[in-house]
C-alpha positions as CSV (number, residue, x, y, z in Angstrom):
1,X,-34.7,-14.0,117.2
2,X,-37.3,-15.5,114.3
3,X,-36.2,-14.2,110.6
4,X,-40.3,-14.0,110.4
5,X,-41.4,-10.2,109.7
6,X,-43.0,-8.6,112.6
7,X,-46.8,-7.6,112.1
8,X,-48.6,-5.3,115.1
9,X,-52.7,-5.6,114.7
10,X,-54.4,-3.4,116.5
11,X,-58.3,-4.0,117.3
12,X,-60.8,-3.4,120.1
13,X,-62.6,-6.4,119.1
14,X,-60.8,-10.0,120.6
15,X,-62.9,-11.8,117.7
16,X,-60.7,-9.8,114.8
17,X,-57.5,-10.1,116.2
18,X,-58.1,-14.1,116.7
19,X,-58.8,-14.0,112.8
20,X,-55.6,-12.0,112.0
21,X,-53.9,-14.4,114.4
22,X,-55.0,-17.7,112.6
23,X,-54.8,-16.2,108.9
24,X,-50.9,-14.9,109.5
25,X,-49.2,-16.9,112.4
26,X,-47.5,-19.5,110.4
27,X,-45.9,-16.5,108.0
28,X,-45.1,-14.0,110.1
29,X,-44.6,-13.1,114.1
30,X,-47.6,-11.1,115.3
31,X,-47.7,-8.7,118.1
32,X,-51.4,-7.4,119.2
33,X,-53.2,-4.9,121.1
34,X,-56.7,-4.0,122.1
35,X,-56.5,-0.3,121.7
36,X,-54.3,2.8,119.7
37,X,-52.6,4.1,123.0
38,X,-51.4,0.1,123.6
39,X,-50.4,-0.6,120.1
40,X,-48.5,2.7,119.9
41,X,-47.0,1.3,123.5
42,X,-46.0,-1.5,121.4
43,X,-44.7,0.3,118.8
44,X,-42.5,2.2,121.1
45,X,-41.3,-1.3,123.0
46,X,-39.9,-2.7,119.6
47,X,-37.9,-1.7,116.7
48,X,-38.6,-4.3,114.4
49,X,-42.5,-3.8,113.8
50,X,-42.1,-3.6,110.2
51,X,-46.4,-3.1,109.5
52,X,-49.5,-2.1,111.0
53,X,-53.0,-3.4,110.6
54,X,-54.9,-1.1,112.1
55,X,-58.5,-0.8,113.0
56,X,-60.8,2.2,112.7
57,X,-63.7,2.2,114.9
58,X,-61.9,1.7,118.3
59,X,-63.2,4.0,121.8
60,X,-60.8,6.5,122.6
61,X,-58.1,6.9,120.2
62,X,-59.5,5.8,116.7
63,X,-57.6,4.6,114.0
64,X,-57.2,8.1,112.1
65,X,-55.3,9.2,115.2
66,X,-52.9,6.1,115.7
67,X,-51.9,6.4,112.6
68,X,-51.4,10.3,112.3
69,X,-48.8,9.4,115.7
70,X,-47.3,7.1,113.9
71,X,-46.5,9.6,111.4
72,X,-45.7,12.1,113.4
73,X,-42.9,9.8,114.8
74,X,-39.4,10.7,112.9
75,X,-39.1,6.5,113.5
76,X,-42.3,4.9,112.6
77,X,-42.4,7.6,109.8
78,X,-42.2,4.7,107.4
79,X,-43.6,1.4,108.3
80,X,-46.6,0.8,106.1
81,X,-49.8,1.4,108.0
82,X,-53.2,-0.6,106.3
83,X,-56.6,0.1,108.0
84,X,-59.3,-2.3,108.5
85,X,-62.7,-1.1,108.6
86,X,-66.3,-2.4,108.5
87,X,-67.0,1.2,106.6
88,X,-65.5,1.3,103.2
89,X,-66.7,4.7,101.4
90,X,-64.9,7.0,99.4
91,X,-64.9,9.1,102.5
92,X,-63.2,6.9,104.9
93,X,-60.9,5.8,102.5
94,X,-60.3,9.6,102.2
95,X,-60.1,10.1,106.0
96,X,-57.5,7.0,106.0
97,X,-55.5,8.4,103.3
98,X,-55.1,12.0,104.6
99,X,-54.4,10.8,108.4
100,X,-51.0,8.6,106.7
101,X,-52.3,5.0,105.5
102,X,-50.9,3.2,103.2
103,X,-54.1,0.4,102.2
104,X,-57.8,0.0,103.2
105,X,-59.2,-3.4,103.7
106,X,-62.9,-3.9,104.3
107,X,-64.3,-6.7,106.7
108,X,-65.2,-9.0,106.3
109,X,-62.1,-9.7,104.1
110,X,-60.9,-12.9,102.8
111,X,-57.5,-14.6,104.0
112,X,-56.0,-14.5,100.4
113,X,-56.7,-10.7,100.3
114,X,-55.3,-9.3,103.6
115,X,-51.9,-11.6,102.6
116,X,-52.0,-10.1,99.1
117,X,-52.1,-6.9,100.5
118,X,-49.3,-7.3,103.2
119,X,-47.1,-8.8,100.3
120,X,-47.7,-5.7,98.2
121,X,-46.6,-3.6,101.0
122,X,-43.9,-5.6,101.8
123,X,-42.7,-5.1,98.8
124,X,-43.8,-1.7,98.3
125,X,-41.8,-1.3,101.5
126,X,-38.5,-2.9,100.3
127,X,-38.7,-0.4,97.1
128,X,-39.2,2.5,99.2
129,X,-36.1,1.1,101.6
130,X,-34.2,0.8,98.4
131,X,-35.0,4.1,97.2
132,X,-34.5,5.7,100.3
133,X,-31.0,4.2,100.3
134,X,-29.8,5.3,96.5
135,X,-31.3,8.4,97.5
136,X,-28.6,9.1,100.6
137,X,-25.9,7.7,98.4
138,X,-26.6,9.5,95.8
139,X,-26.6,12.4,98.3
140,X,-23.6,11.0,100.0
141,X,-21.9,11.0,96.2
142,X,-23.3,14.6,95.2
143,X,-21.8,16.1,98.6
144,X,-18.8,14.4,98.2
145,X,-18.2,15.4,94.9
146,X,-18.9,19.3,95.8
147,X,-16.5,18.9,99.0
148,X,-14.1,17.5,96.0
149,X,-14.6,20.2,93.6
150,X,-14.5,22.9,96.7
151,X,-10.9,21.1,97.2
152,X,-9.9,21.0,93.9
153,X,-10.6,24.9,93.4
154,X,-8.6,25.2,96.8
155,X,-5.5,23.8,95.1
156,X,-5.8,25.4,92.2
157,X,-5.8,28.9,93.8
158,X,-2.7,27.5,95.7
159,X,-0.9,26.5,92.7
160,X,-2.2,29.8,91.4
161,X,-0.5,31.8,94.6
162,X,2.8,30.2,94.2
163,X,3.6,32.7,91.2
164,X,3.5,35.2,93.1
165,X,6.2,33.4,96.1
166,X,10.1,35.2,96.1
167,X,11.5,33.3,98.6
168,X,11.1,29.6,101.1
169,X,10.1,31.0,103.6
170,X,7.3,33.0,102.1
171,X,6.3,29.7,100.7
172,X,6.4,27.6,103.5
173,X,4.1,29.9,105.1
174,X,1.3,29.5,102.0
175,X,1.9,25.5,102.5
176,X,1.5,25.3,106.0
177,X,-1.5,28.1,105.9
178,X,-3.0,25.6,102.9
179,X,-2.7,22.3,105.3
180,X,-4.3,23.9,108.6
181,X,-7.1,25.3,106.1
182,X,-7.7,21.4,105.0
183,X,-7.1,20.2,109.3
184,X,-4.3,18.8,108.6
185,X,-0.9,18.8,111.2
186,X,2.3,18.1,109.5
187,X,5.9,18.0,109.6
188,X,7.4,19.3,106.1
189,X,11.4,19.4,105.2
190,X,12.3,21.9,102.4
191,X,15.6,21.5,101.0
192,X,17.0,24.4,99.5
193,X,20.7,24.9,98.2
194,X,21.3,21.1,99.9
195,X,20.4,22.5,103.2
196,X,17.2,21.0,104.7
197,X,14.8,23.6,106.2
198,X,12.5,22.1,108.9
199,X,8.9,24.0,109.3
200,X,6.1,22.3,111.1
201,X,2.1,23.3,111.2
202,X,2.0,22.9,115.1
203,X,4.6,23.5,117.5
204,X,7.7,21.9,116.7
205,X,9.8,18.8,115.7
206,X,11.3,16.2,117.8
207,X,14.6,14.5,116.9
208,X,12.8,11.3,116.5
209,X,10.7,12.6,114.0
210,X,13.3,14.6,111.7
211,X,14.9,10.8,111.8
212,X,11.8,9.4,110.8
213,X,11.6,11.5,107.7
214,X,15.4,11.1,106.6
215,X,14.8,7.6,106.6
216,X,11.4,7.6,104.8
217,X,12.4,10.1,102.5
218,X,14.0,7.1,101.1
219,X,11.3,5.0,100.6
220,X,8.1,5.3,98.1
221,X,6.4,8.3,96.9
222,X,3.8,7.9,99.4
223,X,4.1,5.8,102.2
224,X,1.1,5.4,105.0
225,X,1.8,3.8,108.6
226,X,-1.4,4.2,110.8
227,X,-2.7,7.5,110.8
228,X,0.2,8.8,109.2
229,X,1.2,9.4,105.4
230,X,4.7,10.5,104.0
231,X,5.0,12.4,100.8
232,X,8.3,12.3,98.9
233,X,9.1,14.8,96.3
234,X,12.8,16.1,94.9
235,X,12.8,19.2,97.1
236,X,10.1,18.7,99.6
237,X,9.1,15.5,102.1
238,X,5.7,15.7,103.9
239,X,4.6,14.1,107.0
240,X,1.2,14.6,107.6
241,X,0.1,13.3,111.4
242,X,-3.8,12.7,111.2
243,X,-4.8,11.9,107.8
244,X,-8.3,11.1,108.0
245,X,-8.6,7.5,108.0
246,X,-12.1,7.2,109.6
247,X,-13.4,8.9,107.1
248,X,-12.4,6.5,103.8
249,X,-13.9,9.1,100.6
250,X,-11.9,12.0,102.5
251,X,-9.0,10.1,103.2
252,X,-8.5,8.9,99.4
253,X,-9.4,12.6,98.3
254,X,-6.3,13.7,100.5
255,X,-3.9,11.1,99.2
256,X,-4.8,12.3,96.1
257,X,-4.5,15.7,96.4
258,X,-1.8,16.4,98.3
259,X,0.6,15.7,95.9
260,X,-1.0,18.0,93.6
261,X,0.3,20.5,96.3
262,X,3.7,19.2,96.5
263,X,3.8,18.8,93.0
264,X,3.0,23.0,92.9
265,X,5.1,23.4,96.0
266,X,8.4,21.7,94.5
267,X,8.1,23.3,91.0
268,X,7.8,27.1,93.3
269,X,10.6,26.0,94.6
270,X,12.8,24.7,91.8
271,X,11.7,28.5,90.3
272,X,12.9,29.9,93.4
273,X,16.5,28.8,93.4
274,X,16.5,29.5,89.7
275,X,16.4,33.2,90.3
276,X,18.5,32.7,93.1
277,X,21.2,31.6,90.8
278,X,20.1,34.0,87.9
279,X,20.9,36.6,90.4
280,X,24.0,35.7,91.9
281,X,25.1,35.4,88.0
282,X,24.4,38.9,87.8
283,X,26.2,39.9,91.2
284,X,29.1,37.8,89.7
285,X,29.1,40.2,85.9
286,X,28.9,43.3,88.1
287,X,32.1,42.6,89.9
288,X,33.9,40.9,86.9
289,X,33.2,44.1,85.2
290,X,34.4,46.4,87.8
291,X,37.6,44.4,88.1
292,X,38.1,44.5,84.2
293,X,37.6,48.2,83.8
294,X,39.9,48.5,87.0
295,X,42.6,46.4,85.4
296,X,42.0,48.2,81.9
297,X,42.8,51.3,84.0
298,X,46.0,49.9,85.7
299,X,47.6,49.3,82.7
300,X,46.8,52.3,80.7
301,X,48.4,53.7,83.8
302,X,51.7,51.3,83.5
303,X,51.7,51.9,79.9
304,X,52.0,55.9,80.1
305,X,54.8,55.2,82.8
306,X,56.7,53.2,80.4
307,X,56.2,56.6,77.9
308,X,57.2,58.6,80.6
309,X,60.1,57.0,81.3
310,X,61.5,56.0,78.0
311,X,61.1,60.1,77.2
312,X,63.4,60.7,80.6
313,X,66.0,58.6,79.9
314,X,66.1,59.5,76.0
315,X,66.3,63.4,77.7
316,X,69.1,62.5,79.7
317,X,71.6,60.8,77.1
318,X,70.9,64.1,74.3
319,X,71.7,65.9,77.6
320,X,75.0,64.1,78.5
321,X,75.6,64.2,75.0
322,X,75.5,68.1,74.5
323,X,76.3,68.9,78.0
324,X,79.2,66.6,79.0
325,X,82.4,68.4,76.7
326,X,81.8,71.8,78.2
327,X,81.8,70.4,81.9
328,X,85.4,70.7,81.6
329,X,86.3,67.4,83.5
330,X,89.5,64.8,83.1
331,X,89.3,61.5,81.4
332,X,88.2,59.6,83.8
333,X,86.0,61.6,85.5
334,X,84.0,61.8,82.2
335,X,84.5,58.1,82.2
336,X,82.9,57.7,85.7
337,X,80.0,59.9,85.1
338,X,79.2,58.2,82.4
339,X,79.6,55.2,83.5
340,X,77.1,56.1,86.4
341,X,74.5,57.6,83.7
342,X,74.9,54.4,81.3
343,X,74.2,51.7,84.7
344,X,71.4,53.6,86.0
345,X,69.8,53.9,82.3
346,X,70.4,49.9,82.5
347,X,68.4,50.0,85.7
348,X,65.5,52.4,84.4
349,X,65.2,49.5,81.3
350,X,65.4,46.8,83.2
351,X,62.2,48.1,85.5
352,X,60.1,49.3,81.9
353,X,60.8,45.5,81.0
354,X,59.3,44.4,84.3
355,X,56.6,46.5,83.6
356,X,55.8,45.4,80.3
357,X,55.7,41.8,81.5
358,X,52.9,43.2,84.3
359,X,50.9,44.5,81.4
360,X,50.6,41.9,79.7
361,X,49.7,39.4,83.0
362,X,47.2,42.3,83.2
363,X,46.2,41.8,79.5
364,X,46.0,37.9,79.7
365,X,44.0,38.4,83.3
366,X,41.2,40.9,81.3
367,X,40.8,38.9,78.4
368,X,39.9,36.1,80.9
369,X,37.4,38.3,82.8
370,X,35.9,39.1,79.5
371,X,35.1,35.8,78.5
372,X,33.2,35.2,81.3
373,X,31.5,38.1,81.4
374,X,30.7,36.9,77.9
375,X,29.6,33.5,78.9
376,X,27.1,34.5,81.9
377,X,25.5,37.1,79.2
């Protein structure tokens, strides 16, 4: 196909378009036609027309008309239209103006002017092209910057909802509610007191995909393969299954935003098992408590029995002492008797010393408590 630019000329008269022909054919690749309905035939034929001389005064369809088609045509819309005319009045230049033209010539014309003219148009063109084109990227830009901010304010509101989360599993459910939101499928493994939750946004896990992630956990922080990306963070390792790859702006803003999420979801989760710990510290004071208090009690309790019996034996010897000369017995029955007495006081001491030794295990054991009761405080 010729690099020339494709010019249609459209006139009634053979004579004209033999001129156009002669003036233009070295410089650009003419197509022509004798009437409006044919040159709009032609129009519709090919795709690279880039201009249209058109003549006014034609039978049938004038030039007005063609030209308000052409403009009527979401594909013509913008090729350059210039009419030629043998009448050149304010009016018809008014006329070619309102039906959609972009110049007027006026025959007879010279050569040098009808190229001028196309030149100016086909430069006028080019700008228009060029405009037309910062205009849909700067469209492309603006939209993509408010889909951005829209996905920005997203995360922040999840960020925002994690300090509200008591537990994994309520947050897993705010993750993978936040990643179907953005169309997004993905395989996520939580770890939480070193053991690895699995949750998925669609049905579930395969083995050979909780495999894949143990072993990619251990590569970078991200890692793409395909339509695939892997997130890596302390607590949390993403798989995401259809990252967006067709689509390059939305598939940079998700690689950068997702681990804005993670980021969010692994400090939640950090928070989480703090108060996990925080309470199970408290559970642990509680019981240390009650078990100090019961082993205060126990040997207050040993301690009285000690009283109790040092005051019963004590008793028993002023009693053998008062009571023993009037019982009227022998030698050595009195020498038995108290013999008896003295072994079974020896017994009754021997038992208050075991009990002192238990009180003061009990002591050493509550001083112990009470330390870390201390410590945890």
């Amino acid at each position: 196909m010729s690099d020339k630019l494709t010019i249609l000329a459209v006139d009634d008269e053979p004579w004209n378009l033999e001129i156009i022909q002669h003036h233009l054919e070295d410089e650009y690749r003419l197509l022509l036609a004798n009437n409006g309905q044919e040159g709009l035939d032609l129009l519709g034929q090919h795709d690279d027309i880039a201009m249209v001389l058109l003549d006014v005064g034609m039978p049938g369809m004038d030039g007005y008309e063609v030209c308000q088609n052409i403009r009527e045509n979401a594909e013509w819309v913008n090729i350059p239209v210039v009419f030629i005319s043998a009448r050149g009045s304010t009016d018809d230049r008014m006329m070619g103006y309102q039906s959609g033209g972009d110049d007027y010539l006026v025959k007879p014309f010279e050569c040098t002017e009808l190229l001028a003219k196309i030149q100016i148009l086909e430069k006028y063109r080019a700008e228009k092209k060029g405009l037309q084109d910062n205009y849909k990227m700067a469209s492309s830009v603006a939209m993509d910057a408010m889909t951005g901010a829209q996905e920005i304010g997203q995360a922040l509101e999840y960020s925002k909802a994690t300090y509200g989360v008591k537990s994994s599993s309520e947050l897993m459910d705010l993750f993978v509610a936040c990643l179907l939101n953005f169309g997004l499928n993905a395989l996520i493994r939580l770890k939480n007191d070193d053991v690895y939750q699995w949750h998925q946004c669609v049905g579930h896990p395969s083995p050979l995909e909780k495999e894949l992630v143990d072993m990619l956990s251990r590569k970078d922080r991200i890692f793409s393969f395909e339509h695939r990306t892997q997130f890596n963070f302390d607590r949390i390792n993403l798989l995401v299954k259809n990252m967006p790859i067709e689509d390059e702006n939305k598939y940079g803003r998700y690689k950068d935003l997702l681990p804005f999420f993670l980021d969010a979801t692994n400090a939640c989760m950090e928070s989480i098992e703090d108060s996990e710990t925080i309470s199970s510290l408290s559970e642990l004071k509680t019981s240390i408590s009650i078990i100090n208090n019961a082993l205060d009690e126990e040997r207050s309790l040993i301690i009285e029995s000690q009283k109790i019996l040092n005051a019963i034996l004590s008793d028993l010897n002023r009693t053998m002492e008062d009571e023993l000369p009037i019982l009227g017995l022998d030698q050595d029955q009195e020498a038995f008797l108290i013999a008896l007495i003295e072994g079974k006081i020896a017994e009754a001491s021997a038992a208050a010393n075991i009990s002192k030794k238990s009180d003061d295990l009990f002591n050493r054991v509550s001083t112990t408590l009470a330390g870390m009761i201390d410590k945890h405080s």
